[in-house]
C-alpha positions in Angstrom: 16.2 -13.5 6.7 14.0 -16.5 8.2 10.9 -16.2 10.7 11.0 -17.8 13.7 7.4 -19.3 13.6 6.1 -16.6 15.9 5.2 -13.7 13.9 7.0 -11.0 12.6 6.9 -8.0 15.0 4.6 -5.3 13.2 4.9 -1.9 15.3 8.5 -1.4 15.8 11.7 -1.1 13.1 15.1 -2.0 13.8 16.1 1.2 13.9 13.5 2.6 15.7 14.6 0.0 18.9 18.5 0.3 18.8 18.4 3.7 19.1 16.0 3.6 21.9 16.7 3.8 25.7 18.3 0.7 28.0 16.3 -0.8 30.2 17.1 -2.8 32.9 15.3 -6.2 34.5 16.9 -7.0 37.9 16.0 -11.0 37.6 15.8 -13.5 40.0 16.4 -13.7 44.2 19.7 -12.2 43.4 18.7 -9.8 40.7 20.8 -10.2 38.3 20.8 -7.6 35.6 19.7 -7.6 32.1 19.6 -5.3 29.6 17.4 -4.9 26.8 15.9 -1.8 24.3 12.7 -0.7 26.2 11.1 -0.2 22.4 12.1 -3.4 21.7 10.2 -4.6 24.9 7.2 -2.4 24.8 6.2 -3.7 21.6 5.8 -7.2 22.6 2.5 -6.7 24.8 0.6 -3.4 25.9 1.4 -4.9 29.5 4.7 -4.7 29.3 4.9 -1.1 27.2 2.8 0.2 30.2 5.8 -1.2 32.3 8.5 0.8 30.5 6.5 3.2 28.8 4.1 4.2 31.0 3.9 6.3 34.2 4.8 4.0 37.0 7.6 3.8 38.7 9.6 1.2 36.7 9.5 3.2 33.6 10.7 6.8 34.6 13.3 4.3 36.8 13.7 2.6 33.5 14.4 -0.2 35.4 12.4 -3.3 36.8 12.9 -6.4 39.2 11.1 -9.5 38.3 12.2 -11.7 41.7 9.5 -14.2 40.1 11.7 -15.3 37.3 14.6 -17.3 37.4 17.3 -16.3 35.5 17.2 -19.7 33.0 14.2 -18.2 32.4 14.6 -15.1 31.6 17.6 -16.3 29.3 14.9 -18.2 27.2 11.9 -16.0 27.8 8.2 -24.8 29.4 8.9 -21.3 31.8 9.2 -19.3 28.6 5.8 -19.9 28.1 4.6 -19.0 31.5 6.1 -15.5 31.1 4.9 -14.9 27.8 1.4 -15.8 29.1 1.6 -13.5 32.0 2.6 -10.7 30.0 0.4 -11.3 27.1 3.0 -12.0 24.6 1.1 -14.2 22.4 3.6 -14.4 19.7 6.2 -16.1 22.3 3.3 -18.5 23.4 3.0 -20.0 20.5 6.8 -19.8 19.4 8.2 -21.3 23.2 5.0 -23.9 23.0 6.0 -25.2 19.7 9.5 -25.6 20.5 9.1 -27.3 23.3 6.6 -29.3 21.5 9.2 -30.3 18.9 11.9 -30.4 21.4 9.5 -33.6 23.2 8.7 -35.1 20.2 12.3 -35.3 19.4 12.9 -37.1 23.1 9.8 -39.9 21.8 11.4 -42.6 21.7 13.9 -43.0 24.0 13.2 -44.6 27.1 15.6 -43.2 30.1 13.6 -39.5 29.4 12.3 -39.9 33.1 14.5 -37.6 35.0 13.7 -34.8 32.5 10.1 -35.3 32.9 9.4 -35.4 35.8 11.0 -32.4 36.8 8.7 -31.0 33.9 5.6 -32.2 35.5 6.4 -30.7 38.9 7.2 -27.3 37.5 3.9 -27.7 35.3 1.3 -28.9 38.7 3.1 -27.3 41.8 2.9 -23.5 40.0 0.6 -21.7 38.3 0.9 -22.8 34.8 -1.6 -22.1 32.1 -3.7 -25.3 31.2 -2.0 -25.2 27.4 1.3 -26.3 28.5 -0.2 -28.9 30.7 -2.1 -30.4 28.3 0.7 -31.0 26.0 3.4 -32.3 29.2 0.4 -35.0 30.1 0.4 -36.0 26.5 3.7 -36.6 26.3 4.1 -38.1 29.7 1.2 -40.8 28.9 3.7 -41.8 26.2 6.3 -43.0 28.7 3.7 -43.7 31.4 4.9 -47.7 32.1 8.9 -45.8 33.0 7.2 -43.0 35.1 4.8 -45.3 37.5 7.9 -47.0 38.4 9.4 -43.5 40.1 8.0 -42.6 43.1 8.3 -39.1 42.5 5.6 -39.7 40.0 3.0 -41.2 42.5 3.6 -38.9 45.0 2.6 -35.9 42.7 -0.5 -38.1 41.5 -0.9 -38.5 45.5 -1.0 -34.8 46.1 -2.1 -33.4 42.5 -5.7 -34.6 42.2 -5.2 -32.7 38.9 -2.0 -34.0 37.3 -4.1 -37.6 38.2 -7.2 -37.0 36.5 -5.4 -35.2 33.7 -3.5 -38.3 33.5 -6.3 -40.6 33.1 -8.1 -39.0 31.0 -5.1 -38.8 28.2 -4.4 -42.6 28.5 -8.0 -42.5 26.9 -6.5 -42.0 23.7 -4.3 -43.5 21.5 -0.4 -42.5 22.3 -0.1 -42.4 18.9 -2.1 -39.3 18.4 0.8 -37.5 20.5 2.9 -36.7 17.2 0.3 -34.9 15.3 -0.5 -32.9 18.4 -0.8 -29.3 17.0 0.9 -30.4 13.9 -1.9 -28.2 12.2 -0.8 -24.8 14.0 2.4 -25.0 15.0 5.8 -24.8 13.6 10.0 -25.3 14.8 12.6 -22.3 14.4 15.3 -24.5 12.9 17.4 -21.5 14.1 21.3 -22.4 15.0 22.6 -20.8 17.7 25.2 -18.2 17.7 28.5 -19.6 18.5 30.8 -17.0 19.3 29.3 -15.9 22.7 26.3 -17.0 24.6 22.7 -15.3 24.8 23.0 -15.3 28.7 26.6 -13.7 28.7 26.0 -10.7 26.4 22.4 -10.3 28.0 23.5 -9.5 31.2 26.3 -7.2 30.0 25.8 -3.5 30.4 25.2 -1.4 27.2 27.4 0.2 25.0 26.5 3.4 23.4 27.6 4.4 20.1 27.0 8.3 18.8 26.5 7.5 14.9 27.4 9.8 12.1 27.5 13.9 12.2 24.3 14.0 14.3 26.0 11.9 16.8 22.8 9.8 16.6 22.5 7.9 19.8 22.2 3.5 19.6 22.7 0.9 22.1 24.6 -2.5 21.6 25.1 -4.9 24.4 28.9 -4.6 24.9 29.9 -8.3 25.5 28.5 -8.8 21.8 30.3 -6.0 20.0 33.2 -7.4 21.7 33.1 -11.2 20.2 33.2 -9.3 16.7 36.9 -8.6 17.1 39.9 -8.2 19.1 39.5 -4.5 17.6 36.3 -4.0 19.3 37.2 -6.2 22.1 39.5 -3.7 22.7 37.3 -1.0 22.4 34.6 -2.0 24.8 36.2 -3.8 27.0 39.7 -2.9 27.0 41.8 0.3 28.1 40.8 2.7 26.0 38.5 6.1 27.0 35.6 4.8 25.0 35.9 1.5 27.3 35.9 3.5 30.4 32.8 5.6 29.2 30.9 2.9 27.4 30.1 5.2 24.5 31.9 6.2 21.4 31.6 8.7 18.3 31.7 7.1 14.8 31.0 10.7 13.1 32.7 8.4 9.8 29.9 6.0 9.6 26.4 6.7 8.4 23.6 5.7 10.2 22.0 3.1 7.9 25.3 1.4 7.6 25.5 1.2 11.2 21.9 -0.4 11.6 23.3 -3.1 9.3 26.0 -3.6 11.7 24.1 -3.8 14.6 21.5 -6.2 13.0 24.8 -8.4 11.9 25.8 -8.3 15.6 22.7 -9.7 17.0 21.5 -11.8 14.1 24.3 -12.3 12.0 22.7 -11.1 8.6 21.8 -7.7 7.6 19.0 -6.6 5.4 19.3 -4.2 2.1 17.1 -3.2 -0.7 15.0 -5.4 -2.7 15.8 -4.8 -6.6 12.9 -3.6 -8.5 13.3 -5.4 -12.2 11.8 -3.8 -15.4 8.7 -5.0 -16.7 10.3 -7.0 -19.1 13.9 -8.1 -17.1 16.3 -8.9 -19.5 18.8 -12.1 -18.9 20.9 -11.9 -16.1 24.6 -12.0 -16.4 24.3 -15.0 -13.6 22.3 -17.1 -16.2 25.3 -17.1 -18.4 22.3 -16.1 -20.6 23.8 -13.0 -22.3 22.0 -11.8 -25.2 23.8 -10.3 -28.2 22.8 -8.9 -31.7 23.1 -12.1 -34.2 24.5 -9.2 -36.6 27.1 -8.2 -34.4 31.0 -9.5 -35.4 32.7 -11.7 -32.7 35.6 -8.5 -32.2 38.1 -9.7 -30.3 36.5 -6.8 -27.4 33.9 -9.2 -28.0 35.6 -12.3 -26.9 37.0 -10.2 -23.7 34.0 -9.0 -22.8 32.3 -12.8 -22.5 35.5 -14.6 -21.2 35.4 -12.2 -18.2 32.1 -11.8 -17.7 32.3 -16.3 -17.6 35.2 -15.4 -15.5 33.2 -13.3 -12.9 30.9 -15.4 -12.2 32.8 -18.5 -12.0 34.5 -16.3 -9.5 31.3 -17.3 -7.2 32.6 -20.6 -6.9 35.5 -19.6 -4.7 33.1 -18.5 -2.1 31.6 -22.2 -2.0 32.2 -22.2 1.9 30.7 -18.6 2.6 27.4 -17.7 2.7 25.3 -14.2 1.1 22.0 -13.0 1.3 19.6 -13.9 -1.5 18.4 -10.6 -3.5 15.0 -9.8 -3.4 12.6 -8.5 -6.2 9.6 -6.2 -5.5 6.8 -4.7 -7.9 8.5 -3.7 -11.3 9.7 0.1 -11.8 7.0 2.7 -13.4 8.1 4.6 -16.6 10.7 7.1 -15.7 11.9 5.4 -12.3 15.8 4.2 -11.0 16.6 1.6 -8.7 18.4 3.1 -5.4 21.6 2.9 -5.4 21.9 1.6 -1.7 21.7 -1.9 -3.7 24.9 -2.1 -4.3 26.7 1.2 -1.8 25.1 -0.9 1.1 27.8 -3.6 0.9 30.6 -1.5 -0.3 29.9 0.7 2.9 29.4 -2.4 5.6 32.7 -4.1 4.2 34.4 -1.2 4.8 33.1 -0.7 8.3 34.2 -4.4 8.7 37.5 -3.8 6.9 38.5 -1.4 9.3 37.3 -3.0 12.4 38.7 -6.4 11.8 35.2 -8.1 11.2 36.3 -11.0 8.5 33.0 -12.5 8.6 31.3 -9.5 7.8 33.7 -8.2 5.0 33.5 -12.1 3.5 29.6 -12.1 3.8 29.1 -8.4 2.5 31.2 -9.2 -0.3 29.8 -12.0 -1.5 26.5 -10.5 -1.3 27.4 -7.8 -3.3 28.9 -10.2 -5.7 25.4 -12.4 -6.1 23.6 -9.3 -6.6 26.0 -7.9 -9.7 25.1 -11.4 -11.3 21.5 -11.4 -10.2 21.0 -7.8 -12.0 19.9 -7.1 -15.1 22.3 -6.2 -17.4 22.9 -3.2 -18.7 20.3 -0.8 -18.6 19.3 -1.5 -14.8 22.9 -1.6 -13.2 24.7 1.3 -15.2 23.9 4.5 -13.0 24.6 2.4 -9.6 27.3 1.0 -10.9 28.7 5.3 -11.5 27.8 5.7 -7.8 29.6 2.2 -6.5 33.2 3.7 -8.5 33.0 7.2 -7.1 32.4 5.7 -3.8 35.5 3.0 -4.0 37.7 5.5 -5.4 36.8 8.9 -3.6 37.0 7.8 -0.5 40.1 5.3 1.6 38.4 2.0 0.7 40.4 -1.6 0.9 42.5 -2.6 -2.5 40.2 -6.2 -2.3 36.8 -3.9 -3.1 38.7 -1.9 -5.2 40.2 -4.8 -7.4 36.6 -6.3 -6.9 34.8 -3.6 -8.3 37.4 -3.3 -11.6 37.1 -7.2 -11.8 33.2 -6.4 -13.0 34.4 -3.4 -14.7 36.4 -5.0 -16.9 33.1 -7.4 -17.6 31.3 -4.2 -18.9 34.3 -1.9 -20.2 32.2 -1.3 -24.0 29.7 -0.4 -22.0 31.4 1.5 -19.7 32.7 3.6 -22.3 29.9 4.8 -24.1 29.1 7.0 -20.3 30.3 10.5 -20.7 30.6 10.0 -16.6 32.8 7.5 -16.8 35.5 9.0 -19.4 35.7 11.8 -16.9 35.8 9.7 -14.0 38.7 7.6 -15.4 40.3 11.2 -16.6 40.6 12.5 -12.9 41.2 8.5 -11.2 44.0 7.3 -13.1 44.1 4.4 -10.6 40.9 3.4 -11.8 42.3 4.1 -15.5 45.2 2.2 -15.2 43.6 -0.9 -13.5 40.9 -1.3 -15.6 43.9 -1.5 -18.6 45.4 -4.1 -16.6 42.7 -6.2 -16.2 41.9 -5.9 -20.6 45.4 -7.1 -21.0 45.5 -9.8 -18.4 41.8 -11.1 -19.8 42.7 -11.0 -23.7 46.6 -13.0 -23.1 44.3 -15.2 -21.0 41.9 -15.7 -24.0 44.6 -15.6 -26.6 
């Protein structure tokens, strides 16, 4: 997952804010509503976790109104920084300072920019702005000084802003050309894309949705106008008919809580985190490389020839994916002597394309899919993959799981059916799931009339 250029933030997890309490800002003359996780907001500045944390008013309300901020601004969080500064979120300072910085620099050379700027420079000198942002806005207006002298709009505010004029002259004191390396040194862009299936400002003033997570019931929040753009599935449920609709809550005693932080993190940010791998000390080639490392002394068996023609065959299988995206896997410090990697490297996928399976999600199932297929080929083979492996085959085939993971999961162990083999686990596992059994067979006969 990328940074945003502001900082990751260090004193709250993802799970720790979703399944934290609502709370709502009344914005604007007309105080309109928005929702968000009060964790989630008292972890941005000790101001603001006084506000919904503390013992005022607002907090055991768990409610606020902020008449002083428009609701464009609250939508963004050149105004963005003016809340951030009055709150004492310094992270967002320098985040909605650097866009705008880029944003400007960006708008440099064109010429008709005036419009835009000058309504810049009035917000900037007729409120209570922080000298940081002026600075940069008079920068950036001496660059198109010659266009703005000819609006009158301009003069007047020099007329009746002794500041904005003195500001003024004293930037035309250096070279306009020193505009675009302006902070270059400490400041950076969010090349972030926006979401595209429903706007910030729609599913931000949407009430929440409450969903009561595996057999604890475990309580988590979701604005409802975002689980509804998943799918007409959960369109339905959150917005539709149904009892759960009416309520805004549901039970999903059949998913496990993990699996549904995954979710929720998909919903907001489109990706999902998982475990890093931790590699031996000495990793071995992995079957991604096409690297695969046999004993010179061993014969070229004609199990032999299967075993490499489907293994090329899986991977190339990668290739089909060319227009879908995965997350990259991650290594952390090597393994001591005696340790495993969790299995959670490979279940996590399994589980969250089976949530999305069942839900309608195709996004998800295609991006949790082809994750799981990068990190098979990014593993180490044999050693390091064997036992999760065993706990990805009792989980496709003991529980109602989609044929496509199924045949997915046979596809790779077909690639590794020697090895397979040798497992005492996995003779009785294909003894008792003659599906499996019987699959696996078909995928050995398909591979060696495919080689023949």
């Amino acid at each position: 997952m990328g940074t945003t250029g502001g900082g990751k933030q260090e004193d709250v997890s993802y799970a720790s804010f979703m399944s934290s309490k609502a709370f709502e800002f009344m914005v604007g003359p007309e105080k309109k509503p928005f929702i968000i996780h009060s964790e989630l907001v008292a972890s941005l500045s000790p101001v603001l976790e006084r506000l919904v944390k503390g013992n005022m008013e607002e907090a055991q309300k768990g409610s606020v109104v902020w008449e002083h901020v428009d609701e464009q601004t609250f939508i963004r969080f050149s105004q963005l920084y003016v809340l951030a500064d009055c709150y004492g979120i310094t992270p967002l300072m320098k985040l909605s300072l650097s866009t705008l910085y880029s944003v400007l620099t960006v708008f440099l050379e064109w010429d008709d920019v005036a419009d835009m700027l000058i309504k810049l420079l009035r917000y900037c000198f007729e409120n209570d702005t922080p000298a940081e942002l002026r600075e940069l806005v008079v920068r950036y207006a001496v660059c198109h000084i010659e266009n703005l002298w000819e609006r009158t709009e301009t003069t007047e505010l020099a007329r009746t802003h002794a500041d904005f004029s003195s500001a003024i002259v004293e930037a035309m004191l250096y070279s306009l050309n020193c505009f675009t390396r302006h902070r270059e040194d400490d400041m950076g862009n969010t090349g972030g894309k926006k979401k595209g299936d429903v706007s910030y400002a729609s599913f931000m003033s949407d009430k929440a949705f409450e969903f009561l997570v595996g057999p604890e019931k475990k309580p988590f929040i979701i604005h409802s106008e975002l689980v509804a753009s998943l799918s007409p599935v959960l369109e339905r449920l959150v917005k539709g008919e149904l009892k759960e609709a009416q309520e805004g809550s549901v039970v999903w005693e059949h998913v496990d809580v993990q699996t549904f932080i995954r979710f929720s993190q998909y919903a907001y940010t489109r990706t999902y985190e998982y475990p890093a791998f931790r590699p031996r000390s000495q990793p071995k080639a992995s079957l991604g490389d096409r690297t695969i490392v046999e004993s010179r002394s061993r014969s070229k068996t004609a199990m032999h020839h299967l075993r490499t023609w489907a293994k090329d065959s899986f991977v190339d299988q990668l290739s089909s994916f060319s227009n879908q995206t995965y997350m990259v896997m991650e290594r952390t410090s090597p393994l001591a002597d005696g340790q495993k990697n969790d299995a959670e490297i490979l279940l996590s996928h399994a589980r969250l394309y089976v949530l999305a399976d069942c839900y309608g999600i195709a996004p998800l199932m295609s991006l949790s899919l082809t994750t799981l297929h990068h990190v098979l080929l990014e593993i180490p083979e044999w050693d390091d993959v064997a036992d999760m492996f065993i706990e990805l085959l009792h989980y496709c085939y003991g529980n109602e799981t989609p044929a496509a993971l199924k045949e997915f999961v046979v596809e790779y162990a077909v690639c590794q059916v020697d090895n397979l083999w040798h497992r005492d686990e996995v003779k009785n596992f294909a003894q008792t799931h003659g599906e499996f059994s019987s699959a696996v067979i078909e995928g050995m006969v398909m591979s060696l009339n495919l080689f023949v």
